[in-house]
PASETI-325205 format. One record per residue (C-alpha): residue number from 0; x, y, z; residue in three letters. Coordinates in Angstrom, 2 decimals, always signed. Example, Ala and Ser with C-alpha at 12.3 -4.5 7.8 and 13.67 -1.06 7.14 Angstrom:
% residues 2
+-----+---------+---------+---------+------+
|  nr |       X |       Y |       Z | rest |
+-----+---------+---------+---------+------+
|   0 |  +12.30 |   -4.50 |   +7.80 |  ALA |
|   1 |  +13.67 |   -1.06 |   +7.14 |  SER |
+-----+---------+---------+---------+------+
//
This chain:
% residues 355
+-----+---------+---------+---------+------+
|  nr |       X |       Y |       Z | rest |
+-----+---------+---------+---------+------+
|   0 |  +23.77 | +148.68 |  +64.75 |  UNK |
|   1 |  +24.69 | +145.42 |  +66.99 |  UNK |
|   2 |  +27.95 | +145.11 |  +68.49 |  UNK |
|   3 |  +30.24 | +142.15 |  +67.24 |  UNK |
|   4 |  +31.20 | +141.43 |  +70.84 |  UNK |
|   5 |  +29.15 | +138.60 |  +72.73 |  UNK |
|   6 |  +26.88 | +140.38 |  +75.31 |  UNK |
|   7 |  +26.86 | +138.59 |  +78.73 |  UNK |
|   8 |  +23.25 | +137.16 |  +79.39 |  UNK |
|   9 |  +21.68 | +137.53 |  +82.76 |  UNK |
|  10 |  +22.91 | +135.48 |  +85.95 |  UNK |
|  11 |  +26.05 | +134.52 |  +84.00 |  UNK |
|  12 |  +28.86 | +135.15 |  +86.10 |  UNK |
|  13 |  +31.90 | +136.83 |  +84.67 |  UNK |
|  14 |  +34.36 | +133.69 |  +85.47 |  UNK |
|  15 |  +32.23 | +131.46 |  +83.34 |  UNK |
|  16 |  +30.87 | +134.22 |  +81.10 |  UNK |
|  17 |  +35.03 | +134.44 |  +80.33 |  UNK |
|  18 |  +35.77 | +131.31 |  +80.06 |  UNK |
|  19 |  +32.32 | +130.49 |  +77.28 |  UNK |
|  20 |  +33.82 | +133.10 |  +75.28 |  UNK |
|  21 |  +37.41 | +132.07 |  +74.94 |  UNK |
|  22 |  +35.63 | +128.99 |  +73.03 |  UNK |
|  23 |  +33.30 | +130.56 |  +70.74 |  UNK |
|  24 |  +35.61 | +132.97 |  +69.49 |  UNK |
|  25 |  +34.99 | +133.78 |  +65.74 |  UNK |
|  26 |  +37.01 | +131.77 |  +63.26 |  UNK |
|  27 |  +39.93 | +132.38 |  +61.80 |  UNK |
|  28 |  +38.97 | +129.93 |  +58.93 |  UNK |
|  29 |  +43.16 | +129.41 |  +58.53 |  UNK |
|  30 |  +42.75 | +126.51 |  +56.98 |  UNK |
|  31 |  +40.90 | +128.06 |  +53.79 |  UNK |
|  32 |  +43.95 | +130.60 |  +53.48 |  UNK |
|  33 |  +46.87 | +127.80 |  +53.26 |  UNK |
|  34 |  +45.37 | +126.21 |  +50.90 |  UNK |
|  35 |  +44.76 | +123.19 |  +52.37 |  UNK |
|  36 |  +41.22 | +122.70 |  +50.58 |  UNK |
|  37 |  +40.01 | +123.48 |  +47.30 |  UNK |
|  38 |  +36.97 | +125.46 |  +47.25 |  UNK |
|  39 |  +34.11 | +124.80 |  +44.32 |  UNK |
|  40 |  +32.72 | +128.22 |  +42.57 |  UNK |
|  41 |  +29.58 | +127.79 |  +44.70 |  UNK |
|  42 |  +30.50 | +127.60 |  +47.93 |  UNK |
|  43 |  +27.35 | +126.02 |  +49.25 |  UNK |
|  44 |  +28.07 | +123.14 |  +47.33 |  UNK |
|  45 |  +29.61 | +121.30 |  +50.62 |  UNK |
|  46 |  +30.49 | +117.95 |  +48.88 |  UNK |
|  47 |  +32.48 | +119.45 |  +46.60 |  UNK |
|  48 |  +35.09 | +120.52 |  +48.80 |  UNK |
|  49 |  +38.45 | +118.49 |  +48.89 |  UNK |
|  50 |  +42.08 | +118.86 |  +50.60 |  UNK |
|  51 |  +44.71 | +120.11 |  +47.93 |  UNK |
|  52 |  +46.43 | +116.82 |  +49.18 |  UNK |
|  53 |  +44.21 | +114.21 |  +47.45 |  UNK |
|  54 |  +45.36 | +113.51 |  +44.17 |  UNK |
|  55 |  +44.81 | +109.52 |  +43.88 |  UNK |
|  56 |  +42.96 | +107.11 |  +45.91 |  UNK |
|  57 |  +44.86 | +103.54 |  +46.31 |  UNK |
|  58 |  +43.38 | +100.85 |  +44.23 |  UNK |
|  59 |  +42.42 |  +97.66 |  +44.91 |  UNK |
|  60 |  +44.66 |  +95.92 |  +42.28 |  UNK |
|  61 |  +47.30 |  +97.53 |  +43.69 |  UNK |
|  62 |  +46.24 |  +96.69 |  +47.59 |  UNK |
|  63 |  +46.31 |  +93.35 |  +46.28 |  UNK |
|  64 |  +49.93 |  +93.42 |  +45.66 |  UNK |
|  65 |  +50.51 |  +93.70 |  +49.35 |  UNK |
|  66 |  +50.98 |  +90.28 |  +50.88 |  UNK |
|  67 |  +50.48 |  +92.08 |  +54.61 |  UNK |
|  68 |  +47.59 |  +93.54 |  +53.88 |  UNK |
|  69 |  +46.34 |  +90.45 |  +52.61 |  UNK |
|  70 |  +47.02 |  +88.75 |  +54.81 |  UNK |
|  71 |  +45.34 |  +91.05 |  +57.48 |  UNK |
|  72 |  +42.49 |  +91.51 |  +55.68 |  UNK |
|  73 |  +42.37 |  +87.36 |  +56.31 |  UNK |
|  74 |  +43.35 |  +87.54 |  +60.21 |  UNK |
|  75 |  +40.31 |  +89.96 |  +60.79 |  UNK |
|  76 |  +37.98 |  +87.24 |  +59.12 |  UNK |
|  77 |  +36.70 |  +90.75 |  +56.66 |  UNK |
|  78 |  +34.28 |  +89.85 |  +54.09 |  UNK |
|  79 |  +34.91 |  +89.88 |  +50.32 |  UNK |
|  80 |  +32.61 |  +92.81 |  +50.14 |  UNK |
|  81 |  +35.35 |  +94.58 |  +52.39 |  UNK |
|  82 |  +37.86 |  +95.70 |  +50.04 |  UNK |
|  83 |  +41.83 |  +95.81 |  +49.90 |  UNK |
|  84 |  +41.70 |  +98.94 |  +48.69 |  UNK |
|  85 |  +39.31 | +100.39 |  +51.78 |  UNK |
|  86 |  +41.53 |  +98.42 |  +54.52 |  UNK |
|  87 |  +44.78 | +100.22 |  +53.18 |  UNK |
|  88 |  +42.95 | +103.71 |  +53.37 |  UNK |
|  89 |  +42.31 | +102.79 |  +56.87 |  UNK |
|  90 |  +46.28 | +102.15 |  +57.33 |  UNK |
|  91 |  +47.32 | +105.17 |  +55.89 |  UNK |
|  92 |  +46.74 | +108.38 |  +58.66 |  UNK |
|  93 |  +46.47 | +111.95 |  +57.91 |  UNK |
|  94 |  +49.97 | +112.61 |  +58.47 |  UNK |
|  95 |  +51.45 | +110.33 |  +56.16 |  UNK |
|  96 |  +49.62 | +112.14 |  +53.32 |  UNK |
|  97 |  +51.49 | +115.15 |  +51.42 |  UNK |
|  98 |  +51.45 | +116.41 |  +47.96 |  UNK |
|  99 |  +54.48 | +113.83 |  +46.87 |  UNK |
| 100 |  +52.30 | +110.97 |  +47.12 |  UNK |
| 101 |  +48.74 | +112.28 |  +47.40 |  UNK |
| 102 |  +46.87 | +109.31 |  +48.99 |  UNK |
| 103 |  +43.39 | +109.88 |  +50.33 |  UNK |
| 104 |  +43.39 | +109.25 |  +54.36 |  UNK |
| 105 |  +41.74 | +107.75 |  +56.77 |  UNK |
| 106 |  +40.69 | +111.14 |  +58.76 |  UNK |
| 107 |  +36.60 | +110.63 |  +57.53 |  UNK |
| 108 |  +36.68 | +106.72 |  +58.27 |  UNK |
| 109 |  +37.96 | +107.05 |  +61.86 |  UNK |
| 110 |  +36.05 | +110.08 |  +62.52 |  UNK |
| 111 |  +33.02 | +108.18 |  +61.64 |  UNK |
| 112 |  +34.14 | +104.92 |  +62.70 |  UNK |
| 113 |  +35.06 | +106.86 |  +66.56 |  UNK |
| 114 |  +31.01 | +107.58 |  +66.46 |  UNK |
| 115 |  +29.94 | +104.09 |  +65.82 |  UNK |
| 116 |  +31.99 | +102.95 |  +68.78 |  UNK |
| 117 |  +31.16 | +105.53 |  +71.17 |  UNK |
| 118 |  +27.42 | +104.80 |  +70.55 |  UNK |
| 119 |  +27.56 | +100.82 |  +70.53 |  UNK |
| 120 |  +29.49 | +100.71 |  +73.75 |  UNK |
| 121 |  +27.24 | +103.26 |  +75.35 |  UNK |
| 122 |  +24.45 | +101.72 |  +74.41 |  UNK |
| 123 |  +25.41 |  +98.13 |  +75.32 |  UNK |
| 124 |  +26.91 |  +99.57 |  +79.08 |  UNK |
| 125 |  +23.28 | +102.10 |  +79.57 |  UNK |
| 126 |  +21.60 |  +98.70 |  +79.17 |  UNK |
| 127 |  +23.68 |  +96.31 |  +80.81 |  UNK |
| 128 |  +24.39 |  +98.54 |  +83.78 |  UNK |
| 129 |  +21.37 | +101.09 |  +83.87 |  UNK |
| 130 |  +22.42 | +102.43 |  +87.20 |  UNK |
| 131 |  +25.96 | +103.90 |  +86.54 |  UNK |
| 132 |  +26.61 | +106.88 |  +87.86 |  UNK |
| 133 |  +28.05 | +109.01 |  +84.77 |  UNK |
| 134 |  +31.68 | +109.62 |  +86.03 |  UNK |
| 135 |  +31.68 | +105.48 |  +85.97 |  UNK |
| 136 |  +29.94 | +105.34 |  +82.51 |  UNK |
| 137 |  +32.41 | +107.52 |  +80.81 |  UNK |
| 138 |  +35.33 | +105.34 |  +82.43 |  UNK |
| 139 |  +33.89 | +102.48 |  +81.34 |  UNK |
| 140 |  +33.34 | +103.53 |  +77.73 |  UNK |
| 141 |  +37.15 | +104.71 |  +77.78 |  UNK |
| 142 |  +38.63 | +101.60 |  +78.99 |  UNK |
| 143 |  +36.34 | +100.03 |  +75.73 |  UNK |
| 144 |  +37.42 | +102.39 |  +72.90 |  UNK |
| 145 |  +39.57 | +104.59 |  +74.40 |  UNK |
| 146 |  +43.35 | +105.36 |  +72.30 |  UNK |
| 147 |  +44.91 | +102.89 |  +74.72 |  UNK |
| 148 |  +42.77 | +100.23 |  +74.26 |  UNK |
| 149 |  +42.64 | +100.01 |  +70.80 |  UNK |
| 150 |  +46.58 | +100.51 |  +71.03 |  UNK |
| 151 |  +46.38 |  +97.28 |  +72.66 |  UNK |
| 152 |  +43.52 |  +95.84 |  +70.41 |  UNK |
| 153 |  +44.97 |  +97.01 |  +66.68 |  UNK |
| 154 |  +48.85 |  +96.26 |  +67.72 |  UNK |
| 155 |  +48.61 |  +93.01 |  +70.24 |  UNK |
| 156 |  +45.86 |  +91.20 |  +69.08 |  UNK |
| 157 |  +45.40 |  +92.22 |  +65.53 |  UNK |
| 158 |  +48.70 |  +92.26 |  +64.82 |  UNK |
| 159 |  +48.73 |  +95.68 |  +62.74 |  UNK |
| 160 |  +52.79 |  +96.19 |  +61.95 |  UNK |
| 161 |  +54.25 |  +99.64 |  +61.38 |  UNK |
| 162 |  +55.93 | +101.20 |  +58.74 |  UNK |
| 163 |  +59.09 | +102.23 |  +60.25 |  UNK |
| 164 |  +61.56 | +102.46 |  +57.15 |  UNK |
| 165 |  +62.43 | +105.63 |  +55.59 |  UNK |
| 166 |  +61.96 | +106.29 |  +52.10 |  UNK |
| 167 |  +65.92 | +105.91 |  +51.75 |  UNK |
| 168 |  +65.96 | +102.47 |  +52.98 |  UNK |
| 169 |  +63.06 | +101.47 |  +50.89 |  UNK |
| 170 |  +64.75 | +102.98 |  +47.69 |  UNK |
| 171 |  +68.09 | +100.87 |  +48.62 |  UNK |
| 172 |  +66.14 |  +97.97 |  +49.39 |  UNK |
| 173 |  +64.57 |  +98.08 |  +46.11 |  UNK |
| 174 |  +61.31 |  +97.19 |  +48.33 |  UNK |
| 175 |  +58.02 |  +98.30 |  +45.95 |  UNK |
| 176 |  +55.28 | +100.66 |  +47.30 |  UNK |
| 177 |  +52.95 |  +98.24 |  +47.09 |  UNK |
| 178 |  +54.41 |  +96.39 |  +50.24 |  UNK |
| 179 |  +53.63 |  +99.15 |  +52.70 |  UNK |
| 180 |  +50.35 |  +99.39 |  +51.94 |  UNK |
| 181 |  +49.44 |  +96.44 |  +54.48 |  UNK |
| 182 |  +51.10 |  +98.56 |  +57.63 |  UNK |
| 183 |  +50.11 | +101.58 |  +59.69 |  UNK |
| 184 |  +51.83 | +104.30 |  +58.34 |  UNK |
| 185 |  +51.92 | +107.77 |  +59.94 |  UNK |
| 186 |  +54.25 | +110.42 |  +60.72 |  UNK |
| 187 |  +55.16 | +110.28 |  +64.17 |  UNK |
| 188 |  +55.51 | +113.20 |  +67.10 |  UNK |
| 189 |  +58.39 | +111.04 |  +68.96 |  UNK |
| 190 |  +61.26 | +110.68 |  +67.61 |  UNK |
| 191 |  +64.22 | +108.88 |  +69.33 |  UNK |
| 192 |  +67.48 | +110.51 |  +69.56 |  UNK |
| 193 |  +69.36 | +108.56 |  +71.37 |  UNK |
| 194 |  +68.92 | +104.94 |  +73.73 |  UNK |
| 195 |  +66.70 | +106.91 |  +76.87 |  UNK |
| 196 |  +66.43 | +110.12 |  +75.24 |  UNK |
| 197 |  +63.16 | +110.56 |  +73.23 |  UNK |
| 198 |  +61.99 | +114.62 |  +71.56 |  UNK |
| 199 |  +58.46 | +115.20 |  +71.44 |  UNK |
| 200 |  +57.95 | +117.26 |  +68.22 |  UNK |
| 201 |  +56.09 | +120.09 |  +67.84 |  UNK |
| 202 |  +56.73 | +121.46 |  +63.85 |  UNK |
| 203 |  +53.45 | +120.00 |  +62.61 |  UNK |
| 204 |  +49.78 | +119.44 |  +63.97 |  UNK |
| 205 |  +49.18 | +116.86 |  +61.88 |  UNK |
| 206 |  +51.95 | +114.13 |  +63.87 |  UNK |
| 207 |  +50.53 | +111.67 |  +65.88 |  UNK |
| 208 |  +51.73 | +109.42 |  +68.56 |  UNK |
| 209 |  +51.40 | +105.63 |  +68.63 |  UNK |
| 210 |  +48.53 | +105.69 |  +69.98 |  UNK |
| 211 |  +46.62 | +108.01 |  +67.99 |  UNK |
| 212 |  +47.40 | +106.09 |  +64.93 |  UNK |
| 213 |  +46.69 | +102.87 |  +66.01 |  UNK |
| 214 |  +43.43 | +104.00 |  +67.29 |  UNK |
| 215 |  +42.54 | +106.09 |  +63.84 |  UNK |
| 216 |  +43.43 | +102.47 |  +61.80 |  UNK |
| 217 |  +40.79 | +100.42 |  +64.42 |  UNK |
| 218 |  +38.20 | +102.80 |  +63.76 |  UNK |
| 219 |  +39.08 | +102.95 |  +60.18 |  UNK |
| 220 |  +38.53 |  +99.56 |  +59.57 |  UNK |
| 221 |  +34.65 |  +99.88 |  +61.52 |  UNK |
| 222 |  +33.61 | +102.23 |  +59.53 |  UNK |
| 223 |  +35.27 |  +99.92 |  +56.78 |  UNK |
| 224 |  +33.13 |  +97.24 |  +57.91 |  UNK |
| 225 |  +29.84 |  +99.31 |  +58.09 |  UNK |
| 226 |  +30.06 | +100.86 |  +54.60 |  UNK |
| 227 |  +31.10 |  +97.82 |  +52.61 |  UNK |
| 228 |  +28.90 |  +94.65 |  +55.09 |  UNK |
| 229 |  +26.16 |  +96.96 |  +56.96 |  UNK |
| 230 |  +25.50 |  +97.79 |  +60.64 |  UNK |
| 231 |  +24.50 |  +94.04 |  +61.55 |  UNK |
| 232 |  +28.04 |  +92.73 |  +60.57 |  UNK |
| 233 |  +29.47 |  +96.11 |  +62.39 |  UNK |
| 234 |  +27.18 |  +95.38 |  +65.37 |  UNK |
| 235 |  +28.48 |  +91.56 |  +65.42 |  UNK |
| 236 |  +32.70 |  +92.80 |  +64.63 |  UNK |
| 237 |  +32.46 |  +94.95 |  +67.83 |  UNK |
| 238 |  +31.10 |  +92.89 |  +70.01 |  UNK |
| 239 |  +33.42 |  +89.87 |  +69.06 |  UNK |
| 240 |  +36.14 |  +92.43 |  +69.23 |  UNK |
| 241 |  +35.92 |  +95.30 |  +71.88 |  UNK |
| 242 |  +32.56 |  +94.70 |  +73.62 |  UNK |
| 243 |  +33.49 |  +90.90 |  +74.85 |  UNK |
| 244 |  +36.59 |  +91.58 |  +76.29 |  UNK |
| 245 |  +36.41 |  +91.38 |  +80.22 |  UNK |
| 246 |  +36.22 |  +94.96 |  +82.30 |  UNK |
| 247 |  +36.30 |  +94.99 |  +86.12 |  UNK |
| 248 |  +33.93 |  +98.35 |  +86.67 |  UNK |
| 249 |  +33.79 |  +97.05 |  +90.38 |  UNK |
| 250 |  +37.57 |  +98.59 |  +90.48 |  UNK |
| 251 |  +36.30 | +101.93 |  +89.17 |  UNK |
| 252 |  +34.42 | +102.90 |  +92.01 |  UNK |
| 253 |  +36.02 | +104.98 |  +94.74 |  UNK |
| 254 |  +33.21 | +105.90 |  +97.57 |  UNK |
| 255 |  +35.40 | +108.53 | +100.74 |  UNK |
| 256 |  +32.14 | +108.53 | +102.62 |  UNK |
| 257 |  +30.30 | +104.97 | +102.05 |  UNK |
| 258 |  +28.22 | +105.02 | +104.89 |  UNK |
| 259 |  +27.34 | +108.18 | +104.28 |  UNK |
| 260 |  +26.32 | +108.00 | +100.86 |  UNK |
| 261 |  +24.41 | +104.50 | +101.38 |  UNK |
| 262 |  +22.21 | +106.15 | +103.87 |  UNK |
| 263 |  +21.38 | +109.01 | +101.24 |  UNK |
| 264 |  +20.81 | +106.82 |  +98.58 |  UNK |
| 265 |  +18.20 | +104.83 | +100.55 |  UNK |
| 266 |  +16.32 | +107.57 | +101.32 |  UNK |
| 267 |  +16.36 | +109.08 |  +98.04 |  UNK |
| 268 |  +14.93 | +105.79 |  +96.91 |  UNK |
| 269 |  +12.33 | +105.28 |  +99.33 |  UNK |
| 270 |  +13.89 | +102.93 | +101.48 |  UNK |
| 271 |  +14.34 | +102.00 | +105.32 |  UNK |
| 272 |  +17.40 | +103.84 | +106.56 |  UNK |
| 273 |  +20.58 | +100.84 | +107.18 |  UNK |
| 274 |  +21.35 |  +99.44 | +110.11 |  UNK |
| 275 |  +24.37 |  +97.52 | +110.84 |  UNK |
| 276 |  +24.24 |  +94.13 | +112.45 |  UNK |
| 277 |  +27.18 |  +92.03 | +113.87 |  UNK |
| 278 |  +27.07 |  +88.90 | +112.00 |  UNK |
| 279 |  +29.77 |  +86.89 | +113.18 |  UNK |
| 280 |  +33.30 |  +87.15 | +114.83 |  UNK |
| 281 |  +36.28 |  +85.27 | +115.64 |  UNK |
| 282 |  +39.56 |  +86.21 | +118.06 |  UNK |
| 283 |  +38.11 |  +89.51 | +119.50 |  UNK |
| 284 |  +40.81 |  +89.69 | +121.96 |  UNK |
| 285 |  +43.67 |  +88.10 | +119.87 |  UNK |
| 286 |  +45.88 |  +89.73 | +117.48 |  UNK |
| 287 |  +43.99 |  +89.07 | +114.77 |  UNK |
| 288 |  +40.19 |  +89.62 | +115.41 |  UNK |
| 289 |  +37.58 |  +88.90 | +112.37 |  UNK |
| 290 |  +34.60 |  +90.70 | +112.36 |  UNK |
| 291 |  +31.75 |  +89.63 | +109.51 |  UNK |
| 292 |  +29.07 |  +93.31 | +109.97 |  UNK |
| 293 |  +25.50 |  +93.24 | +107.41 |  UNK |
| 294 |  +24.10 |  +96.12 | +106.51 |  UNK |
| 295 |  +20.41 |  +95.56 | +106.32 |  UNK |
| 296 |  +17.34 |  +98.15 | +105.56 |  UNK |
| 297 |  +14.52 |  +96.91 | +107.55 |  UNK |
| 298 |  +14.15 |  +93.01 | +106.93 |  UNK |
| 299 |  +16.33 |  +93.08 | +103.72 |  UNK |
| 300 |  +20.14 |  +92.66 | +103.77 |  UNK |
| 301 |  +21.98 |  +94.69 | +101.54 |  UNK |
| 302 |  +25.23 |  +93.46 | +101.90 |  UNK |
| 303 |  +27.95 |  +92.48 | +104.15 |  UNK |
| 304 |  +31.66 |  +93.39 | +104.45 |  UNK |
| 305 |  +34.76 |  +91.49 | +107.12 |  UNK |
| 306 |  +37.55 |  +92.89 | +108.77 |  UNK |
| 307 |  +39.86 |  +93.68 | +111.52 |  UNK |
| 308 |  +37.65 |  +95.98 | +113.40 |  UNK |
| 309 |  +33.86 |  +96.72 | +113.49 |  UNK |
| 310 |  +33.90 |  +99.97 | +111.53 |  UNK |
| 311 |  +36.13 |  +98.43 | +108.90 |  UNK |
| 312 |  +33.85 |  +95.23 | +108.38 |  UNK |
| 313 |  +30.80 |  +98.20 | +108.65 |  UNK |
| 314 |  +32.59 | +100.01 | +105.96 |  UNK |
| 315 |  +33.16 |  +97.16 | +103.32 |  UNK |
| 316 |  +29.40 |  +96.09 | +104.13 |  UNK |
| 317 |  +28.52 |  +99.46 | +102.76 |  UNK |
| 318 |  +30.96 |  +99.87 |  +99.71 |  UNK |
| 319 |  +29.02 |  +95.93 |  +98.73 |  UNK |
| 320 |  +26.32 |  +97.47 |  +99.23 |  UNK |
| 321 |  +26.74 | +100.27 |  +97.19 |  UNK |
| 322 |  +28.64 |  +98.72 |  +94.19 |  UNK |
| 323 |  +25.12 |  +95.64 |  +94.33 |  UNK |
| 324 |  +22.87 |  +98.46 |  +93.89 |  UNK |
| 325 |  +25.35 | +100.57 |  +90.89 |  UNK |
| 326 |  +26.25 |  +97.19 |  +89.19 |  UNK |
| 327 |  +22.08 |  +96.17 |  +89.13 |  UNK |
| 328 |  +21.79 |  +94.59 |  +85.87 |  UNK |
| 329 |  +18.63 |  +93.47 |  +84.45 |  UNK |
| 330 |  +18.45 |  +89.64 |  +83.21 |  UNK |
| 331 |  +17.59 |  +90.33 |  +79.57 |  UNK |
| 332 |  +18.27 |  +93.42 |  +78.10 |  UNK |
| 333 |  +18.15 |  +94.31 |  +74.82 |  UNK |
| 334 |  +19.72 |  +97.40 |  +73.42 |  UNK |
| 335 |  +17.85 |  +99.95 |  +71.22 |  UNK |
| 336 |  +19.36 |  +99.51 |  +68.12 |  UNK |
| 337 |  +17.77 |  +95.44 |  +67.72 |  UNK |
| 338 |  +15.59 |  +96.11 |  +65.19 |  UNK |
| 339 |  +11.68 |  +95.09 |  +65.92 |  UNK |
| 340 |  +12.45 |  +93.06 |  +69.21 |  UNK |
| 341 |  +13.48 |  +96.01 |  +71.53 |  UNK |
| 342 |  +11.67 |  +96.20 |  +74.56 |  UNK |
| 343 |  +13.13 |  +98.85 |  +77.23 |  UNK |
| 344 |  +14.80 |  +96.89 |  +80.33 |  UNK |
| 345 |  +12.41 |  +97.06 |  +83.49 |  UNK |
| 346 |  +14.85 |  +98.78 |  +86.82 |  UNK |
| 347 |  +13.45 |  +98.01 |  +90.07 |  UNK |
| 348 |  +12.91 | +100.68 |  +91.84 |  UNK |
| 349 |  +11.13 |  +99.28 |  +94.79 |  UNK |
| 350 |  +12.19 |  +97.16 |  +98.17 |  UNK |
| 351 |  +14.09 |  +94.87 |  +95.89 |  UNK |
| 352 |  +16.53 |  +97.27 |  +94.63 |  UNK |
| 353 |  +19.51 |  +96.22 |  +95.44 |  UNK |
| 354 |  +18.79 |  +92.82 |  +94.29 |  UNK |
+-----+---------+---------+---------+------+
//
């Protein structure tokens, strides 16, 4: 009889082998015994499977009520195909939802909406920048779609409001449910007790912060856009949207040993090893001296840095240096997902690298 308890494979060492088995622990399948989904008499039949918490789905005559949501359904420039009724499911987060008022989520359109992101903004920075180290790549893609930047995106730009009444103040106002279909709506993990003083609450899993929910609603409304108009009008929303804003990736880079690390990259690619050349200078014995250093391999100059001292100006000329060969990008690329015209981007690889 085999043992239930994971046996530790050859040349794993016990710190990792530990630390792989915390994660693939066997589940506790917790969900199943609160109740939280109902469960079909065969249980193969996956798409039969539903949260207890779905009772009715928002309509789109009653969407249409809601003068916000119309009337950021018309900011976004969406499509008539796109319906009200879709746009406030992508409003309404997971932890707004409870058995009083039973409105489907927006948990499967972010969830798919997060994937369509993270692969159109890989794809377009793989292409655009093919040499990218992959620490660079993932901060790139972060400062695209991360939480924060679709904070930024959904709140400042799109102009998504929240829903920030209570049901008591709704119910005095006489205000019909209809009107906060057109905001974000989600049950918060900060709440404010008093001017300075915030509590971060920890009752429920299901709370989000502001950013979470903003972000869910953005990538709600993608995957909106991809169900109801197709992945060419998805392709075209998120570059107009999130892929043409302006990112500085020259900032991301941090090099502690540049010269180092230029000389190893040049020989990993083939290439003379650098030599540093005094270009120009100005004030050598003042207080002030200006020193302009290239750094050249063989006949070719990579770069060239200034400063107050020779090593400094050296320095610079190799972080350029550097940051022209990681920022290469080829004149015209085309991503993989253009259908019939993709042709794969030609890298240099020879003496003209770092052009």
């Amino acid at each position: 009889m085999i043992s239930s308890r994971m046996v530790r494979p050859l040349g794993l060492s016990r710190r990792l082998y530990g630390s792989v088995s915390e994660v693939y622990r066997p589940a506790t399948n917790s969900s199943y015994k609160n109740n939280v989904y109902s469960i079909p008499e065969n249980k193969a039949d996956f798409g039969n499977y539903q949260r207890t918490s779905f009772q009715h789905k928002i309509t789109n005559e009653e969407a249409a009520r809601s003068s916000v949501l119309i009337a950021l359904h018309a900011r976004l420039g969406l499509s008539d195909k796109f319906e009200y009724s879709t746009l406030a499911r992508g409003l309404t987060c997971r932890s707004n939802t409870n058995k009083e008022n039973g409105l489907a989520d927006n948990f499967g359109l972010s969830l798919f909406g997060k994937n369509l992101l993270t692969y159109y903004a890989t794809e377009y920075l793989i292409v655009k920048y093919p040499r990218l180290p992959l620490s660079i790549l993932n901060a790139a893609v972060d400062s695209y779609i991360g939480k924060y930047a679709l904070l930024d995106l959904g709140k400042n730009i799109w102009g998504i409001e929240e829903d920030t009444k209570s049901d008591l103040t709704k119910y005095l106002n006489n205000e019909p449910k209809e009107y906060a279909f057109g905001k974000l709506r989600y049950d918060s993990s900060v709440e404010e007790k008093e001017d300075g003083i915030v509590a971060i609450s920890k009752e429920s899993a299901l709370k989000m912060d502001k950013a979470s929910a903003y972000a869910s609603a953005v990538r709600s409304i993608i995957a909106g856009i991809y169900a109801h108009d197709g992945e060419s009008e998805t392709k075209k929303f998120i570059n107009s949207h999130i892929l043409s804003r302006k990112l500085d990736i020259a900032s991301m880079f941090e090099f502690t040993q540049p010269i180092r690390q230029l000389s190893r990259l040049l020989q990993r690619e083939n290439l003379p090893a650098p030599t540093s050349r005094l270009i120009a200078e100005n004030g050598r014995l003042s207080s002030n001296p200006i020193f302009i250093v290239g750094i050249f391999s063989g006949n070719d100059k990579l770069g060239e840095g200034q400063g107050p001292s020779i090593l400094k100006a050296k320095t610079d000329a190799c972080i350029n240096s550097l940051k022209q060969y990681y920022l290469y990008s080829p004149l015209e690329a085309v991503v993989p997902s253009v259908e019939n015209n993709f042709k794969p981007a030609f890298i240099d690889k020879g003496g003209e690298a770092f052009v």
